[in-house]
Every structure is written in C-alpha cells, then in structure tokens.
C-alpha positions in Angstrom: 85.9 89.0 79.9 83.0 91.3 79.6 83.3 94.3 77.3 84.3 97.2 79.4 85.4 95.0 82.3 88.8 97.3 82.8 87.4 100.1 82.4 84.2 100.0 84.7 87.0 98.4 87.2 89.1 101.5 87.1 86.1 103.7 87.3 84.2 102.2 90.3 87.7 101.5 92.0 88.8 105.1 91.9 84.8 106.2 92.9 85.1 104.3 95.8 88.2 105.6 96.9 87.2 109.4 96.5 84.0 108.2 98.5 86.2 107.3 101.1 87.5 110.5 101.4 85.0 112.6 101.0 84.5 113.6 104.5 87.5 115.3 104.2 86.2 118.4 102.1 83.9 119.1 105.5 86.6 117.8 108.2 90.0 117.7 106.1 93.0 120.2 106.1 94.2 121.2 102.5 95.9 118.2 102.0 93.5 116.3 102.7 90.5 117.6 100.2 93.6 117.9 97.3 93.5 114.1 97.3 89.7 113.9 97.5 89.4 116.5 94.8 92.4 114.4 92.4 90.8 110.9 93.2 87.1 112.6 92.3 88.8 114.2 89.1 90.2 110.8 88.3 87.1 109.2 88.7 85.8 111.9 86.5 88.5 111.5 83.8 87.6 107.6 84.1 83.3 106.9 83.8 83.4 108.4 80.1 85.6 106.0 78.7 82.8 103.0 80.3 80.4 101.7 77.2 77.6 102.7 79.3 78.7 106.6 80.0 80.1 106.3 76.0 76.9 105.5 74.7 75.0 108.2 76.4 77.6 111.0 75.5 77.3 109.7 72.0 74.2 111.0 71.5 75.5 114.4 72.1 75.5 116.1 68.2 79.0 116.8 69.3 81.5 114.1 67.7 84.1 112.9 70.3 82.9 115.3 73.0 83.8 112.1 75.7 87.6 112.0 75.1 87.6 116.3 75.6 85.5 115.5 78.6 87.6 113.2 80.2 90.8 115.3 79.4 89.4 118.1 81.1 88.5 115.7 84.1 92.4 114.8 84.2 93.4 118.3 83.6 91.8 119.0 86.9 92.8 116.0 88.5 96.4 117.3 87.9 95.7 120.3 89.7 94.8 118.8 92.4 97.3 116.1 92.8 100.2 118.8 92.6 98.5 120.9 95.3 98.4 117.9 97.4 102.2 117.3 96.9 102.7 120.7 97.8 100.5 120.7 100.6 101.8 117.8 102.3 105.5 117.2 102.0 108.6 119.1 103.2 108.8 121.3 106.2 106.0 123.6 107.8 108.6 126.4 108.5 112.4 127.2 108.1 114.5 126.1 105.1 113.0 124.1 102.3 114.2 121.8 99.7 114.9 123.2 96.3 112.8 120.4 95.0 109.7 121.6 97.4 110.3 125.2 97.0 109.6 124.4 93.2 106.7 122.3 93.7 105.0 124.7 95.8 105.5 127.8 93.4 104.1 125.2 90.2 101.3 124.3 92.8 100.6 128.4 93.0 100.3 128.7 89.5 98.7 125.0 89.0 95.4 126.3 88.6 96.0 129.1 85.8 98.3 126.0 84.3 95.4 124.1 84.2 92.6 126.6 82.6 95.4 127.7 80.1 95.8 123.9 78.8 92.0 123.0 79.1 92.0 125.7 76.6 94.1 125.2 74.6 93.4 121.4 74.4 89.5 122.8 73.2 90.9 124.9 70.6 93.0 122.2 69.2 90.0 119.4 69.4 87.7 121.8 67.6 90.3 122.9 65.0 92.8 121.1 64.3 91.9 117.8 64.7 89.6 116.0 62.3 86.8 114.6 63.4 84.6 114.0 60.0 83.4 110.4 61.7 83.2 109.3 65.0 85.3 106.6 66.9 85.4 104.2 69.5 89.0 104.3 70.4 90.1 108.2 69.5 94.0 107.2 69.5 93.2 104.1 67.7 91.2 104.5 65.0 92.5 108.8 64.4 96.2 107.3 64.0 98.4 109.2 62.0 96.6 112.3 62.1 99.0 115.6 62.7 95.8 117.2 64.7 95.1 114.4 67.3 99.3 113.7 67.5 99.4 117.7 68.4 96.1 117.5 70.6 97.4 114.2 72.2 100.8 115.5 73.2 99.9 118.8 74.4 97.7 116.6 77.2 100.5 114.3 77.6 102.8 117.0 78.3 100.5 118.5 81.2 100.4 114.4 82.7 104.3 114.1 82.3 104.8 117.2 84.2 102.3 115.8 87.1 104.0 112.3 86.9 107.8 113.7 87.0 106.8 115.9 90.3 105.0 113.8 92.7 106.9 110.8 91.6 110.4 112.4 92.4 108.7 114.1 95.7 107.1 110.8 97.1 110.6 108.9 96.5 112.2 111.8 98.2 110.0 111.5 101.1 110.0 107.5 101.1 113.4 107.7 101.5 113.4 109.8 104.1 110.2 108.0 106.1 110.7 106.3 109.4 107.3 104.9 109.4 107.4 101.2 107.8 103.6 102.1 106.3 104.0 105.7 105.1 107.3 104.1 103.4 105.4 102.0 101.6 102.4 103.8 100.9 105.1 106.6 99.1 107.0 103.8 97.7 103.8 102.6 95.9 102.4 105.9 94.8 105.8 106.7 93.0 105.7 103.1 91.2 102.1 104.4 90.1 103.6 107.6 88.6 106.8 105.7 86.7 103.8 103.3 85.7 101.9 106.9 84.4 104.9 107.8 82.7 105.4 104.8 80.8 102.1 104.7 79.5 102.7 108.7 78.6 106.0 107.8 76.5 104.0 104.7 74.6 101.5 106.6 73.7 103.0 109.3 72.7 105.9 107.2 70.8 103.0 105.8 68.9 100.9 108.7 67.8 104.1 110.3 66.1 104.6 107.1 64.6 102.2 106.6 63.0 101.8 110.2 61.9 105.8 109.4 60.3 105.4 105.8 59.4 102.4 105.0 58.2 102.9 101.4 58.8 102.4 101.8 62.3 99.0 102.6 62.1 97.2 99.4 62.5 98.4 98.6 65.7 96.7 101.0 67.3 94.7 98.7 69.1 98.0 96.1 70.5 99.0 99.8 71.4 95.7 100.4 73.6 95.1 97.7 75.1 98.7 97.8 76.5 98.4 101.3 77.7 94.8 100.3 78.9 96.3 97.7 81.0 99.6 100.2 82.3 96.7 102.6 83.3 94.6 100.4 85.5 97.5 99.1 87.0 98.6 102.7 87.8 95.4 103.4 89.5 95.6 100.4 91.3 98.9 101.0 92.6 98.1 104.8 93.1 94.8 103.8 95.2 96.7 101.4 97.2 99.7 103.8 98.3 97.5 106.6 99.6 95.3 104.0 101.4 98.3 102.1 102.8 99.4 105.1 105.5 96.1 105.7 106.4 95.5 102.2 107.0 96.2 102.7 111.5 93.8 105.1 111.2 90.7 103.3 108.9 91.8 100.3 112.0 91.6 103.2 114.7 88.1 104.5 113.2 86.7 100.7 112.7 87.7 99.8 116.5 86.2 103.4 117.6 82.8 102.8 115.9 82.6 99.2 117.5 83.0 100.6 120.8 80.0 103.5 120.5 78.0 100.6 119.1 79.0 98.6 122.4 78.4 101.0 124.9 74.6 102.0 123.2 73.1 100.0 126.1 74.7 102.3 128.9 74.3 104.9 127.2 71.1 104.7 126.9 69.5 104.0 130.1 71.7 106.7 131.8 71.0 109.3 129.1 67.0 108.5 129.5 67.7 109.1 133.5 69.4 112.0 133.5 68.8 114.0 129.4 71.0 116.9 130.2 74.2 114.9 129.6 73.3 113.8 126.2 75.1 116.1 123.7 73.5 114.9 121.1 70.3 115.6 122.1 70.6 119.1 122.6 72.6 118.7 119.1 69.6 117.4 117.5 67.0 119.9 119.3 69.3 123.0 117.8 69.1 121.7 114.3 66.6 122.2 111.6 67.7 119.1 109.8 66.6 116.7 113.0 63.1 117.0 112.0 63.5 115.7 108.7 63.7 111.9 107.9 66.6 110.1 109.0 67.8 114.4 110.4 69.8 112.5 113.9 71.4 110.3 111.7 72.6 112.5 109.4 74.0 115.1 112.3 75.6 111.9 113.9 77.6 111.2 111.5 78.6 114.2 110.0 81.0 114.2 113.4 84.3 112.2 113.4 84.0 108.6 115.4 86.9 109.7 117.4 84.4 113.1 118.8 80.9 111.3 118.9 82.9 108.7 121.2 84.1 111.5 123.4 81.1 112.8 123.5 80.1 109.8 124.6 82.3 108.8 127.3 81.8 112.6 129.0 77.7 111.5 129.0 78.2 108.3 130.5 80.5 110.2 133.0 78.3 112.8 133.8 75.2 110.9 134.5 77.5 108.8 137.2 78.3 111.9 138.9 74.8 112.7 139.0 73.6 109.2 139.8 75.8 109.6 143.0 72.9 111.8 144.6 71.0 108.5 144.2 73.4 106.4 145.5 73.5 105.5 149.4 76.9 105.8 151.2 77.6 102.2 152.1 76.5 101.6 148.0 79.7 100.8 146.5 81.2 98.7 149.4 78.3 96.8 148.8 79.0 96.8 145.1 82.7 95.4 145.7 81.6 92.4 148.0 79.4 91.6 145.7 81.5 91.8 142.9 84.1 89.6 144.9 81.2 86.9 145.5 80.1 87.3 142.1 83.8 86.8 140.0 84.6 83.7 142.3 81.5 82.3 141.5 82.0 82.7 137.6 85.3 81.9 137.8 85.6 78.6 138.7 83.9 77.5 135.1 85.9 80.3 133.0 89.9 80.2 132.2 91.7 83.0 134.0 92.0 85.3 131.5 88.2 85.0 130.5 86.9 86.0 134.3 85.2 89.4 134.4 87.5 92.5 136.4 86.0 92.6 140.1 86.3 96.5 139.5 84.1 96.4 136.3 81.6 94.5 138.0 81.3 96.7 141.4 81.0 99.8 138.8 78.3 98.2 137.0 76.2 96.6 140.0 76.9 100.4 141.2 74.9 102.0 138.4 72.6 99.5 138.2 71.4 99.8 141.5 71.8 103.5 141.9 69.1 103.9 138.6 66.9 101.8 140.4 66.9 104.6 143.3 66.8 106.7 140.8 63.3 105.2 139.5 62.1 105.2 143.1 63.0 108.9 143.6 65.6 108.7 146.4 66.8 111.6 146.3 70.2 112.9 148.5 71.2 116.2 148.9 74.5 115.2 150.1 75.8 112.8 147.1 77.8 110.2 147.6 81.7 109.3 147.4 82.7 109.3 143.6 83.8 106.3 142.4 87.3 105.6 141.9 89.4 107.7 139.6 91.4 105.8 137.1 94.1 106.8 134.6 92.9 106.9 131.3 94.8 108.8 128.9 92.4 109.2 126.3 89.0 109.4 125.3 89.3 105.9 123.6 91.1 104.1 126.8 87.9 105.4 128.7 85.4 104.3 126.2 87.4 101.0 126.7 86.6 100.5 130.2 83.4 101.9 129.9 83.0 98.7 127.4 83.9 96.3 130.2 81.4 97.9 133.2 78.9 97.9 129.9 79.6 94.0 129.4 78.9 93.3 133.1 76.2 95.7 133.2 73.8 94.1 131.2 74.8 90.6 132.6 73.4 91.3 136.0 69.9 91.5 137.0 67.6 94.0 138.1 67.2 91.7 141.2 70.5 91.5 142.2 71.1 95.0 141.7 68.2 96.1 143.9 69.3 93.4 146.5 72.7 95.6 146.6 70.6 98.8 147.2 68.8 97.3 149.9 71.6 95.8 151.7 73.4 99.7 151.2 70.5 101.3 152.6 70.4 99.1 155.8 73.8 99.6 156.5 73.7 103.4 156.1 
C-alpha cells in the first residue's frame, strides 16, 4: 500500500463530501451550512497529516506546527458539528427534551468553548510540551512525555464531549425516525461517534501509559496504526450516514437536471421566438458577471435544479400561450387527427407500452406548426383556444410532460408540421 494511502483517502473523501455541500452556505438553512462548515473543518483537520501537506509545513521554522494546525481544524470542526445537532433535532416550538435543551445551551456557548481550548491547547504546545526535535508521528515517537499526555488529553476531552452529544442525540432521534433512510443514516452517524470514542479512550489509555510505564512506549506505532484505522473508518461511517437521508433528494436533483437537459431543444426554439419568456435571459442581461467568461454559466447554476426547472416549465408555458396568436382555430383538431394517424401508424411496429401518447404528439405537431406561422408572420389578433389544461401538481410533473411533447417534437418534420398548418388554415 502506498505511503499515505489512508490518510490521503480520509482527506479527499471528507473534501469531497464538504464539496458536495457547499451550496448550502449560499442556499442552506443553519443546519445545513453546520454540516458543510464540520465536514470542511474535518477536511481541514485531515490534509496536514498527508506526506505531501507534512512536508511543506515542515519547512515552517516552527517544529510540529502541523499537529497544532490540524487540532485547531478539529477544534472548529467540533463547533460546528454541535451546532448542527442543535440546529436540527428536537422540536421547533413547545416543550423540549432535557437532552436537547442541553445541547442547544452547549451549542450557544460552543464557539467561546472552542476559542478558550484552541488556546489553551497553544499555550500547552508552546510550553509544556517538548519539542527539542521534530517527529513524524507526534503521539508516537513523544511517548511518555507529561507535556504531550497533558496537551493530548485536553484535545481529547473537547472530541469526547462532541462524540458523547451527537452520538446520544442521533440514537435518540434514530429511534424515534419513521423514515427507513433517515433511520439509517442516524443509526450510522452514531456508530461513527462510538467508533470516535473508541479511538479517544485508546489513545488516551496509551499516552498515560506510557507516561506511567515506560514499557509501553515502543508500541506507539501498533497503537497508531490501530487508531489510524478506527479513524478512517469513523469518517467513512460518518460521511455515509449524513449522505444516506439525503440520498431521495441527490436522486430527485439527478432526475431534475436530466429533464432541463431534455427539454433544451423546446426550450430553445420557443425562447428564440418569443425572448420575453426566458428568465434567464433577462437574468443574464441584469448581471455584471454574464459578460465575463463562462458569466451565464456560472448564474445558472448558482440556482437550485428544482427553480431553474421551474423556471423553465413557466417559459415553455408562456411562449404556448403566446404561440396561440399564431395558431389558426381549426389548428389543434388538425393536430389530434394527425396525431391519431400518426400513433396507429407507429404502433403497429412498437409494443404497447412503447407507442408515443396521441396527446403528446397533437401538442407537439401543435407548436411545431404554430412556429412555422410564427416565421411567416401570421399574426391573429384574436388568439386561439388554449390547449388543454392538465393536472400537474408540480413543477417537476410538468417538466415531465413537457419531456414527452419534447420527444415527439423533435421526431416530426417541418413538412408535416406545415402540412397541418395548411390543412388548419383551409378549414378556418
């Protein structure tokens, strides 16, 4: 295994998670950027201890200054991880839990908590501790000093605190889950912090150890590599149960994204017809940043997926409604006879379920051939029926649709299309 191997792991594992959520400090609640902040602290707390990130500090005329830095990173992350606790479980109003009330009122003093230890933990590194030569491995190779025993617990203490808290809140709250995934995702994140305590009291049983019984000493580094391996497991376990609940909505956002891609085509041709409707047009138009480089992009997705398809679905709406002063009376008749000759015409070489919806492909003969009116500047003043109303109950049942008239939109021809419109016009 490559030197390191763990240890970058854990680091990039951890980085990609607070990458993940890093949309929440713009879009998030409280709750929400706690995590982000805890998993970026973690990350923090994690990159020193990579050969890489240990050789660079080690140039620093400042002997050990990596292990102070990474405790300061988890002092942080501590912080955080209790004011996510706090934030997110028990009730919004009316009587809480003892065990809430507590956490909340340690949450309102976490950050003092965490400034007072950060300096005490500097004091006692720059003190107390001796730190004549450097080291590799700071619990290690220091065994049996008082100073890092002292330094060493006073940290541990902080991470105990942390790890008795959220572990007895998120088994309180597994237990009382009815979701089958929050359960989980609860259950696992409380496994993560009995695995954190267990590599607390190790640690902590050998640095006084060895400090009393000299004999202990030279397994220092059995002890770290056990505690190494405790640790990545705990992140592990810790990344997985607050990924597991959120797991409906990363599907939700990965089926949402697929269906703006879809519906580009649409979009598009509607949106060039009739500019008023895009949104994000007049979006980019108000904004500095569109003129720079890669500027739409970035003010696209600095929305949520769930509003840019909204947005979308109103556009494609809106340019319909407008497309009816286009549109001759008899047009979508005509669009539903042809629809009816086209799907019995597809479907005798297609399985049932495969054949395209007759009302899908009258919409999108409909638009089709009410652009092309459009392009020749038939104008009404006295639009058209609208087409029929259906009864979506969200923006992402309508985007759906909109997927299916997209689908049969681009499979019928411009020919066809305009044969409609002429056959609509004659009638009318």
């Amino acid at each position: 295994m490559p030197t390191g191997f763990f240890d970058y792991f854990a680091a990039m594992l951890i980085t990609g998670v607070a990458l993940w959520r890093a949309p929440a400090l713009r879009w998030g609640d409280k709750e929400r950027w706690a995590l982000c902040g805890c998993y970026a602290s973690y990350a923090a707390a994690l990159w020193p201890k990579t050969p890489v990130v240990q050789d660079w500090l080690s140039r620093i005329p400042i002997t050990d200054l990596v292990i102070l830095l990474g405790h300061y990173a988890g002092t942080s992350a501590v912080v955080f991880i209790i004011t996510y606790v706090a934030a997110g479980y028990g009730p919004p109003d009316g009587p809480e839990p003892r065990p809430v009330v507590i956490t909340r009122r340690l949450a309102r003093f976490a950050p003092a908590i965490g400034v007072i230890f950060a300096l005490t933990l500097t004091v006692v590194f720059f003190v107390v501790v001796d730190r004549s030569q450097p080291s590799t491995d700071f619990v290690a190779e220091r065994g049996g000093q008082t100073g890092v025993a002292l330094y060493m617990t006073i940290f541990y203490i902080l991470l105990w605190t942390s790890n008795l808290v959220c572990g007895y809140q998120w088994r309180r709250a597994a237990r009382l889950s009815s979701s089958r995934p929050l359960r989980i995702g609860l259950t696992a994140l409380a496994i993560s912090m009995a695995l954190g305590s267990t590599y607390i009291i190790i640690r902590t049983i050998y640095v006084w150890g060895a400090v009393l019984f000299p004999a202990l000493r030279p397994y220092g580094d059995a002890i770290g590599h056990i505690t190494a391996g405790i640790q990545l497991l705990m992140f592990v376990t810790f990344a997985a149960g607050s990924s597991i609940p959120t797991s409906n909505a990363a599907t939700r956002r990965w089926a949402n994204s697929r269906l703006l891609k879809e519906l580009k085509p649409l979009h598009r041709d509607l949106t060039e017809a009739f500019p008023d409707v895009a949104f994000e047009r007049s979006l980019h138009s108000r904004s500095a940043l569109a003129s720079l480089p890669g500027g739409s992009k970035l003010i696209d997705w600095s929305m949520p997926i769930d509003v840019r398809l909204a947005i979308r679905v109103h556009a494609l709406a809106d340019a319909v409604e407008q497309l009816r002063h286009f549109a001759p009376p008899e047009l979508f008749d005509c669009a539903e006879e042809f629809a009816e000759d086209h799907v019995a015409a597809v479907g005798e070489e297609l399985p049932e379920e495969e054949r395209p919806n007759p009302q899908a492909v009258a919409e999108a003969v409909y638009i089709r051939a009410a652009l092309a009116a459009f392009a020749l500047g038939k104008y009404r003043v006295t639009p058209s029926a609208p087409l029929p109303r259906k009864p979506h109950v969200s923006a992402e049942a309508e985007a759906r649709w909109w997927r299916q008239v997209q689908s049969q939109y681009v499979a019928i021809t411009s020919k066809e299309a305009f044969e409609v419109l002429l056959t609509a016009a004659v009638e009318a």
